[in-house]
N, C-alpha and C positions, 0 to 999 in steps of 0.2 A: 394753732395751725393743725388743720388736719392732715394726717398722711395719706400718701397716694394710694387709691387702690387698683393703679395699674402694674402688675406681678409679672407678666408675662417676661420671658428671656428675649435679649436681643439678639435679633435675626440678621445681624452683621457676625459675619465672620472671619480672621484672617488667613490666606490662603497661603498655601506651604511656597516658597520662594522660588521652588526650582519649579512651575509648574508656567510661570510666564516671565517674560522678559522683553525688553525690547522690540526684537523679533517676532516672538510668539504668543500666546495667551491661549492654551489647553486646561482649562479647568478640568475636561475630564482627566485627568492624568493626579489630581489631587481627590483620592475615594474619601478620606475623611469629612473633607468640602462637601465631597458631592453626598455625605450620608447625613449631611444635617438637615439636608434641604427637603420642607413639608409641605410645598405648598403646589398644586396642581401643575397650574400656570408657568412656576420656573421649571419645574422637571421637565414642563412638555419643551422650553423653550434650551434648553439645557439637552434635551435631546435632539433638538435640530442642528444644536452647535456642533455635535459630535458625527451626527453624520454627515455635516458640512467639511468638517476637517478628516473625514475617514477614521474617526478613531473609536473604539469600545467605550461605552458608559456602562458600568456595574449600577443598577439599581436595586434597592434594596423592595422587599415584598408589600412595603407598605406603597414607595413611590411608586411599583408597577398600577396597584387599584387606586390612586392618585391618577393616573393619565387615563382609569378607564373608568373615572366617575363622569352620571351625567346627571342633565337637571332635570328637575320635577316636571311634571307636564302640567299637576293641579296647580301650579301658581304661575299667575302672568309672567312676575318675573324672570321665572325662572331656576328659580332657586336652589342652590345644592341640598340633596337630603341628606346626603354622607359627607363623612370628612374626619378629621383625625380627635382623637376623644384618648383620655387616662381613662386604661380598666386595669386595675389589681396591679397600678405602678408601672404599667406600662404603655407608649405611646401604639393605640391599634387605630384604624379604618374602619368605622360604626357611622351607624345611623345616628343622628342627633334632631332628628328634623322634630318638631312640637305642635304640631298641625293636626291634634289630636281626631278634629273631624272629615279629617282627607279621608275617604271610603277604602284607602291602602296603607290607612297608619297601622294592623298591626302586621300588615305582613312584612313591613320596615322595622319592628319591633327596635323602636325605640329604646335608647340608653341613658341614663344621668350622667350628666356632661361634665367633668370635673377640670376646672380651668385653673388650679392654684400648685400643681403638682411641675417639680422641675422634671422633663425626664431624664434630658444629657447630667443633671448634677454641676457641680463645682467645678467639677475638675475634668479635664481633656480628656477623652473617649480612647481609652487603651486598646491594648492590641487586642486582648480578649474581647472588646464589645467589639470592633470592627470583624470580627470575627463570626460573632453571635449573628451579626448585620450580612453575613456571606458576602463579604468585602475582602480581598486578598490582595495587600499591598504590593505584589510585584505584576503591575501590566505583563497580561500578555500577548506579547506579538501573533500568537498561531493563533487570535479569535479575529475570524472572519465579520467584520461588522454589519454587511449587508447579508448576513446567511446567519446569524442567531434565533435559532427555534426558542419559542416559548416554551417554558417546562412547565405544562398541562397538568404532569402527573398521572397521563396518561403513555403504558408501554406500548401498547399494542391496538392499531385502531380497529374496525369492526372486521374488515377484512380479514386484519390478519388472525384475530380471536379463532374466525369460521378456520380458516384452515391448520389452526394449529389444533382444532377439535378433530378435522380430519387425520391430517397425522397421530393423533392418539386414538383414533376409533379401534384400534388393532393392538392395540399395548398388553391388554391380557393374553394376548397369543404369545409372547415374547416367555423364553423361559430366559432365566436367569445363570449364568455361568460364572463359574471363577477360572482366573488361569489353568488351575490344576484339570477339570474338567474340561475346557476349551478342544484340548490338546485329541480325546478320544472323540467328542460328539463332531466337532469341527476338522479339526488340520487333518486326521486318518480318518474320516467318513469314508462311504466307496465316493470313487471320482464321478458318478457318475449323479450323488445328491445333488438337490440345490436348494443351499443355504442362504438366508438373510442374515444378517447380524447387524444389530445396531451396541452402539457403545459411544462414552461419553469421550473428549480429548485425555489421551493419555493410558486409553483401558490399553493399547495394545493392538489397535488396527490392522497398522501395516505389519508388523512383526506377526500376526496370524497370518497376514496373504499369503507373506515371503515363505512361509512353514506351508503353508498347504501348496504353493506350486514346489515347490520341493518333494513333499509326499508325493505329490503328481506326476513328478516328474521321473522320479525313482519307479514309478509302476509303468513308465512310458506312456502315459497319456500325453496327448498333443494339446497343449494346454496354451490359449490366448490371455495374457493379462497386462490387462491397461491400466497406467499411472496418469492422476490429474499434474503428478509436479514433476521434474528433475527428481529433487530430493527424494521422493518416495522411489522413484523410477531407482537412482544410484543404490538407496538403502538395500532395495530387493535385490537389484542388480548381484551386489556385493555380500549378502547372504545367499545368493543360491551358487557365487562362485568359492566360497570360504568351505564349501562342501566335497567340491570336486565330485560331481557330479555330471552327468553327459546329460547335458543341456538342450539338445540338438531337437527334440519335443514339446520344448518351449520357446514361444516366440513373448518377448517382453517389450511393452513400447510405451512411450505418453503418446497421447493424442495426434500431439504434433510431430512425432515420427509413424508412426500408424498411415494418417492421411500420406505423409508424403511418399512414402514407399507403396503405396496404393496406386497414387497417380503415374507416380514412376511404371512402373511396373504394367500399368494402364495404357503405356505408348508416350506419356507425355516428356519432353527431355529436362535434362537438368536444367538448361539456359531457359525454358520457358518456365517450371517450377520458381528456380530462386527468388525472382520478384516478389510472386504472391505472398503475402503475409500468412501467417498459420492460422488464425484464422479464419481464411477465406479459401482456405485448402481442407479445414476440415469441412468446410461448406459445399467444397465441389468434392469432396469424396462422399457425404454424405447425399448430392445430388447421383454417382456415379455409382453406387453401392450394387453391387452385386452379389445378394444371398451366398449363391452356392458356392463362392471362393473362402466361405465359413464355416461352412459345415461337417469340413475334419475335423474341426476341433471336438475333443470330447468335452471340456471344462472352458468357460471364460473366467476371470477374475477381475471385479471392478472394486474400486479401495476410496472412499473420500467420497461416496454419490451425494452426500448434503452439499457441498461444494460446487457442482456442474450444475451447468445453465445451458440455455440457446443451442447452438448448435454440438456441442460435447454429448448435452443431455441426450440430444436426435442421435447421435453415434451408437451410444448405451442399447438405447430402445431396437433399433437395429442390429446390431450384433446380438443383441440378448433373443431374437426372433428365430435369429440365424442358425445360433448353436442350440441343437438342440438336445443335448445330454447334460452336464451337470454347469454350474455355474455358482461363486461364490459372489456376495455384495454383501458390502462393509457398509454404512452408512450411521449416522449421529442425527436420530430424528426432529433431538430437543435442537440442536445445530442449527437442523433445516428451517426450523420455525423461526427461532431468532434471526437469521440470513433470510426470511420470505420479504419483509420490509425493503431493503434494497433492493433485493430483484425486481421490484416492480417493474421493469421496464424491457426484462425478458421474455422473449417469446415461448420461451418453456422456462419455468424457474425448477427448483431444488424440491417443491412443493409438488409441483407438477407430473414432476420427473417420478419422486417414489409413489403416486399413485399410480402411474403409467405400469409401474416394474409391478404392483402387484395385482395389477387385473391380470400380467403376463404369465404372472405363476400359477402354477399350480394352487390346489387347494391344501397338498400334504406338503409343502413348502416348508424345509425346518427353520424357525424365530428362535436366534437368540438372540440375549444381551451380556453383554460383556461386565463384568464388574471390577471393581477395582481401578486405582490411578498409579499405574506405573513407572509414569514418568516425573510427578513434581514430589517436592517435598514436602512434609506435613501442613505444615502451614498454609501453604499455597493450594493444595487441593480443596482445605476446608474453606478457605478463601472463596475458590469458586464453585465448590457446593455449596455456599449460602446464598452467591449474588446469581446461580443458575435458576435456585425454586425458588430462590422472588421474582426473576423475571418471567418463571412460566405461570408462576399464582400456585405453587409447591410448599410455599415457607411455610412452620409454624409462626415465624417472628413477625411480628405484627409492624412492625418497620417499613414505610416505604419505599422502593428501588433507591428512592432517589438520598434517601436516610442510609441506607444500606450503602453505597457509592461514596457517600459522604464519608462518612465511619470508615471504610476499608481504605480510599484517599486518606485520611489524617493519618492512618497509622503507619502508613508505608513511608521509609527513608528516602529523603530528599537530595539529590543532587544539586550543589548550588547555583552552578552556571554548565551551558552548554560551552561555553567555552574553554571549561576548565577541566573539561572531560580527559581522562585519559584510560587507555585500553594494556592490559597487559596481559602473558599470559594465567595468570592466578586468577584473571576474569572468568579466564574460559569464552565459546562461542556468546557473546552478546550481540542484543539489538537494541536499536534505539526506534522505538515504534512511534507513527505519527497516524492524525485520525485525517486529514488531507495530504494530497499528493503534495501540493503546494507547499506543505513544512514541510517536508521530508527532500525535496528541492532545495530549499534553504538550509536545512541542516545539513545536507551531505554538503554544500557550498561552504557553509563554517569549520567541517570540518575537514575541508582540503587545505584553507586559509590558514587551518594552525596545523598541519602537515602528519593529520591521523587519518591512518590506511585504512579504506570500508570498503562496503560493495551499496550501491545504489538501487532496488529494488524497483524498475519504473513499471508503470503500467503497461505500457506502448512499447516494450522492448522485443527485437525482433530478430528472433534465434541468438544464438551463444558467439562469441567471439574468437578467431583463431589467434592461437599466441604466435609474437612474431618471430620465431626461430627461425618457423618452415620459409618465410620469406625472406629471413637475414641468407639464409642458405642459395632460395633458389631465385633471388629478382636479377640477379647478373649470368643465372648458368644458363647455357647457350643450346645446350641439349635437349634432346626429349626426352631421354631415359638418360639417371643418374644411380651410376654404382655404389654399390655399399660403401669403395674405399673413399671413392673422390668425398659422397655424401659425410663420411668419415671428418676428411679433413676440414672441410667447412665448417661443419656442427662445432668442432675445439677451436679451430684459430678465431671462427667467427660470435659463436658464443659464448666464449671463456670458459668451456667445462671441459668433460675429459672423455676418454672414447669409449669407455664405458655407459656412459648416460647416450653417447651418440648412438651404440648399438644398441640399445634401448627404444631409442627415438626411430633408428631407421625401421627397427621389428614392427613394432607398433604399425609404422605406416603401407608396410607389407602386408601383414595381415589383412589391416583393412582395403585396402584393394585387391586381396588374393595373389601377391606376389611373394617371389621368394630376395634372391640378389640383387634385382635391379629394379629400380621404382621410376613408372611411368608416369612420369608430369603430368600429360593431359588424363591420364583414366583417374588420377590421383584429383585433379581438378573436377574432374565432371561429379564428382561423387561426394566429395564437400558440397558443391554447388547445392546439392541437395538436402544439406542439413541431415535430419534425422540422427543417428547413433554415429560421432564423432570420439575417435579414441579423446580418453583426458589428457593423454598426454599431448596433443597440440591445440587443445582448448586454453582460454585462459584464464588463470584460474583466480576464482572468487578468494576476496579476501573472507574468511568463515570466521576471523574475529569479531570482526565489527559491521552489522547488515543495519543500513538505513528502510526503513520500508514503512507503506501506513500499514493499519492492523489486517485490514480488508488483504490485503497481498500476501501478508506474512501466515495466514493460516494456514494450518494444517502442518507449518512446520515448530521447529524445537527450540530450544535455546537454553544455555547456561544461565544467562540474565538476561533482563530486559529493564531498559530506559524506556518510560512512558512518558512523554511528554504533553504535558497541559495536565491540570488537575481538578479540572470542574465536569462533571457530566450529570447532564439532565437524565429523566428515565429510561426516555430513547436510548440516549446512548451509551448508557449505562450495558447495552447490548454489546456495542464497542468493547467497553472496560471489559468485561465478563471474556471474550475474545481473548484480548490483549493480556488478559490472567491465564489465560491454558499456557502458552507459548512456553514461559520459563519454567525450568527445570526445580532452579532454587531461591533464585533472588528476584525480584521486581524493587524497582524504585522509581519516581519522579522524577524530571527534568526536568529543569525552571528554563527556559528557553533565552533570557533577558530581559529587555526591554526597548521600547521604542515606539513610536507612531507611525507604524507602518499596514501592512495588510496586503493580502493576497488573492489574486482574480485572474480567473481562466476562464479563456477564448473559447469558441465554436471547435477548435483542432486539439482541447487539451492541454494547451499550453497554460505555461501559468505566469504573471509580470510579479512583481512587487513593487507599491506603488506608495509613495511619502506625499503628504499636502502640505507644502510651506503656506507658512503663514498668511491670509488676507489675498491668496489668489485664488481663483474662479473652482480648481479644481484639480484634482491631485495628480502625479506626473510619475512616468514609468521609469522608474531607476536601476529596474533589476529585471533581468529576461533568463526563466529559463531552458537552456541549453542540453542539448547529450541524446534529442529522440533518435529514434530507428534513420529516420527519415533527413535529420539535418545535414550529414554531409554530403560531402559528393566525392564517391570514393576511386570515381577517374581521375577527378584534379592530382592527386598525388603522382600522377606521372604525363599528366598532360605535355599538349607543346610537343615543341624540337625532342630530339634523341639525346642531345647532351643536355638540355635543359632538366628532363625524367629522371638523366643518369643520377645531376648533381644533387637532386632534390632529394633520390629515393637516399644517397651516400651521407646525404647529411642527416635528413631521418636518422639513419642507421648507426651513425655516430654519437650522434647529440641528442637525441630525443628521449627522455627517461619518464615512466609514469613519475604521476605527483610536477611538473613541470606547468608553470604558468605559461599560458596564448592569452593572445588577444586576437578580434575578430578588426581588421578594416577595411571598411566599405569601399570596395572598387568599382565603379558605373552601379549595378543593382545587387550586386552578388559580394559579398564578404570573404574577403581572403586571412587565412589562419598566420598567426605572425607568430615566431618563437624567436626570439633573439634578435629580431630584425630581419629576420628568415621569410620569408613566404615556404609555407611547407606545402599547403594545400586550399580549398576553399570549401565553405557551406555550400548550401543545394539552393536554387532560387527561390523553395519553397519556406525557408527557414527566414530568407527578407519579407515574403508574404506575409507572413507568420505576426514577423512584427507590427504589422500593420493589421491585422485582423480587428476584429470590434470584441469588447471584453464588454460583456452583459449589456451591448448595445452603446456603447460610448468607446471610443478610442484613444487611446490615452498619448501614442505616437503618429503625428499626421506626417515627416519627415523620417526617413529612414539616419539613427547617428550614426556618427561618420565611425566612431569606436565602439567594442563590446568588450570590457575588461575583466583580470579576473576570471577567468575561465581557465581550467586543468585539464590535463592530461591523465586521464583515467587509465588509458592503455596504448602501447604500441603493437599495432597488429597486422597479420595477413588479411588482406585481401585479393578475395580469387577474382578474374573479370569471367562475365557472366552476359557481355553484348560486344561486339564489334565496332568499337566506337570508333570513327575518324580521327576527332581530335586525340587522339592516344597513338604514339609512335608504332609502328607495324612490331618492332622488337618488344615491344611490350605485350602486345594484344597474342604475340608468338607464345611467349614465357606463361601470361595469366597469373601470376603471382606478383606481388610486390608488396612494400609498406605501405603503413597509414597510421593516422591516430585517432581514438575516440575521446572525446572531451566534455566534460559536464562543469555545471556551477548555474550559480543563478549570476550569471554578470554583468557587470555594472555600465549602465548605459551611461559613453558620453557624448555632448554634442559639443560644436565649438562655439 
């Protein structure tokens, strides 16, 4: 009897148990399954399955050139020229076609086809080869399955190459600084230079600004300097007051205080400002701009110029015209190149903008560069001086990005679950950074569920929030003007503190309205209305433990640690990673996010759902909506109605309502009333039931508005000033202008009946 000379391994394989049931049948969700599989035809159809059910397929480099093989044109048939072949033991993607007289056989350069070689072996595919296969056993929820780029292996497309040529056409002008120097060429220059400085995250930006309006200001020069953040804004803020220096020759603002005391100031009143978004304020000051209201100044100071776009950028370029004596600009040019990629869609980008600033300058214009990294720890700077010159084409190491990403991924300490997260003080300031808005909605969601205090970094957030003291104090006082004593007694019986912190509280609100004893309700109102420069002390204030944000948001600021979440990035985004590595101080680690069949998709407004496919129906179904923009509530409801209906509602607030507290949202006729305890506190904006009904990338996933929205938190309890004269709101209300409210976030849980 002869033996058989069929060798080949059997192409049955058993699949891990928990991967189907009953119910369900997700092979993708079994990688080792899916990494044996070598045959064109099931991967392609293997990939239909998954994006029928909404879910991620990990494919390995061979099955990617499997779905993008094609057939011969020399033979009728058709035939494949490629397909999978043993070279030197291992299964690769080769030519094997034998058609020696095809007038294109050698440019196919044929290989010797070895059919008798096992590649899987004996025995079951350990963790190490699923490994080697970039196969990573824990699904993850935060990959978008309709939005996975191909990794090219391409950083930079031709676009952006040109202009990161331009950005360096000038690099040998740049002298080279170290702290020690900085201090004479830069911060004491006469106030009357104008300096560029470029530096990389951490040389020491802001900390030069803050130093040279200081020297500035000390000489009394009338010095303008604008902040892209808060944070840089508070930083400088609090370095030029730790001085005790008279100030009074500096005016310091972000953007969005700038514009709006411009318009103010312009004729326009507070009740017409507070609507507009900021935004759309820096848009109408930079349409209403009038030079010669600038050109006191003898110094500008702009800090973070890689960072500004659209209409920021237009501010810069105008004011920079304006003043015309000295001016300081901080920028990070290797930044701006990395950040030109998303800008695409700016009407002036980061790009844009620093060529603008040096056609403006002069030709004796002093360049320096900053050196040094004075904010991370060892490790972590060389960190990102390696993944910085590989992404600009700097490196000696011959590794590409995407090798490079990989490598610093493996080595970094992993987090096992997002749920199991805890924050203390020995952390220090951490963040938990996400590459879409959409995880960073879901994580802040997770992390109200297990009752750990953050702050939610959104995109679309719109000015700062007042803390609810000022309105525990004033939504019942009957006056216009409230004296130090009465203001006294309410601040302790009503806030539980002591009179100490109250005359603290009442100075505060003095000053900032130019009063001394007695503080005017309505001038006190019209001037909040306005935003801009609000004491902290009736702001409310960020949790600085724990900041959810994606990385795109979080730049330009610091952090003790950082949680990065997801641990695969292509080379593109490997621009991401490189970001996401300035930020911390000392530590970076990974965050396994969980697992699940889930995913994430945002509407035309921003919004983002989360979205599950049960089993063997037509198409996947919105189970999660999230909650918390600028725009969601409706910050009348809280006192809407009757006069005793307003009174009970705002007393209950006042009593019962604690951040960290679960609401639920139920549909009443179109509009969704807030429920805390069985409570109706307040309700959403009609724009937020719209909202759910919107089209997500052209399909709708809720044709019915549900009847529930659960799961949703209480981030804050706060003042709100009235800002229109609304009817439905009691006269005694629209008299006061103060009262409660709450702001609420989560991603929650849609129910129907």
């Amino acid at each position: 009897m002869y033996k058989s000379n069929i060798n080949q391994k059997s192409n049955i394989y058993i699949r891990n148990p928990q991967t189907y049931s009953e119910t369900e049948d997700v092979p993708e969700k079994d990688m080792a399954f899916i990494a044996r599989i070598i045959d064109g035809e099931a991967v392609e159809l293997l990939q239909k399955h998954a994006a029928y059910n909404m879910t991620e397929l990990t494919l390995t480099e061979l099955q990617k050139k499997l779905l993008k093989q094609k057939k011969c044109g020399e033979f009728a048939t058709g035939e494949m020229t490629h397909g999978i072949a043993i070279a030197n033991g291992k299964i690769e993607y080769q030519c094997r076609c034998e058609n020696d007289k095809c007038p294109k056989f050698g440019e196919c350069k044929p290989v010797k086809v070895e059919r008798n070689l096992d590649y899987y072996g004996e025995e079951e595919p350990n963790e190490k080869s699923l490994s080697y296969l970039g196969i990573d056993d824990n699904t993850d929820i935060f990959r978008d399955p309709d939005s996975v780029s191909a990794d090219n292996g391409e950083v930079f497309s031709a676009e952006e190459l040109a202009a990161i040529e331009n950005l360096r056409s000038d690099d040998g002008e740049f002298e080279e600084l170290s702290a020690e120097n900085a201090k004479s060429r830069i911060i004491e220059a006469d106030t009357n230079a104008k300096i560029l400085v470029n530096a990389a995250p951490g040389a020491g930006k802001t900390y030069t600004a803050a130093e040279r309006i200081l020297f500035a200001a000390k000489k009394d020069a009338k010095v303008l300097a604008v902040c892209r953040t808060n944070s840089a804004y508070e930083e400088i803020k609090a370095r030029l007051i730790s001085e005790k220096t008279d100030l009074s020759s500096v005016t310091l603002a972000t953007f969005d205080i700038l514009a709006t005391k411009y318009l103010f100031d312009s004729g326009m009143t507070a009740e017409e400002i507070h609507p507009i978004p900021y935004e759309k304020r820096i848009e109408l000051f930079n349409e209403r701009f009038d030079e010669k209201r600038f050109e006191k100044f003898d110094m500008c100071v702009f800090d973070e110029l890689h960072y500004l776009t659209n209409e920021r950028a237009v501010t810069v370029i105008k004011i920079l015209k304006a003043v015309k004596s000295g001016c300081l600009l901080l920028t990070d040019k290797e930044c701006a190149a990395l950040s030109f990629g998303s800008q695409s869609g700016c009407s002036t980008n980061s790009v844009d903008l620093y060529q603008q600033i040096c056609e403006l300058l002069p030709k004796d214009v002093k360049k320096y560069t900053l050196i040094g990294n004075k904010r991370q720890s060892e490790n972590l700077e060389k960190m990102t001086d390696i993944l910085r010159r590989s992404l600009l084409g700097k490196s000696e190491n011959k590794n590409t990005v995407s090798e490079i990403c990989r490598k610093q991924l493996s080595e970094l300490p992993k987090t096992a679950a997002l749920e199991g997260l805890r924050i203390d003080e020995k952390t220090g300031a951490a963040a938990i950074l996400c590459r879409r808005s959409g995880d960073a909605e879901y994580v802040s969601w997770l992390l109200h569920k297990n009752k750990i205090p953050h702050t939610l970094v959104r995109e679309n957030e719109h000015g700062l929030s007042l803390g609810r003291y000022l309105a525990d104090i004033l939504w019942d006082f009957h006056g216009e003007k409230i004296s130090r004593d009465m203001f006294t007694k309410r601040y302790v019986s009503r806030c539980e503190d002591n009179s100490e912190h109250a005359a603290a509280y009442f100075d505060a609100l003095c000053e900032y309205t130019g009063e001394k004893d007695t503080l005017d309700c309505g001038k006190l109102a019209d001037k909040l209305l306005l935003g801009g420069e609000i004491p902290a002390e009736i702001l409310n204030a960020r949790n600085d433990m724990l900041t959810v944000s994606t990385i795109g948001q979080a730049q330009g600021c610091e952090f003790d640690k950082v949680y990065l979440l997801g641990g695969d990035f292509t080379p593109n985004e490997g621009k991401s990673l490189y970001f996401a590595e300035t930020l911390p101080k000392s530590e970076l680690e990974l965050l396994n996010g969980g697992s699940g069949r889930q995913s994430f998709k945002r509407n035309k407004n921003d919004r983002w759902i989360r979205t599950i496919r049960e089993t063997y129906k037509a198409q996947s179904e919105c189970v999660g909506f999230a909650t918390g923009n600028a725009d969601d509530l409706d910050p009348f409801s809280f006192v809407e109605g009757g006069i005793s209906e307003a009174v009970r509602r705002q007393a209950y607030i006042s009593m019962n309502v604690k951040c960290g507290d679960e609401v639920t949202l139920r549909l009443n006729g179109d509009v969704y009333e807030i429920i805390h305890q069985n409570n109706v506190i307040g309700k959403m904006s009609p724009s937020y039931s719209e909202n759910l009904l919107d089209e997500f990338g052209g399909r709708k996933y809720l044709e019915t508005l549900p009847e529930r929205i659960s799961q949703l938190f209480v981030t804050n309890v706060v003042t709100f000033v009235s800002y229109q004269d609304r009817e439905d709101v009691p006269s005694e209300f629209r008299k006061k202008r103060f009262w409660l409210g709450v702001e609420i976030s989560g991603f929650g849980t849609v129910e129907k009946q």
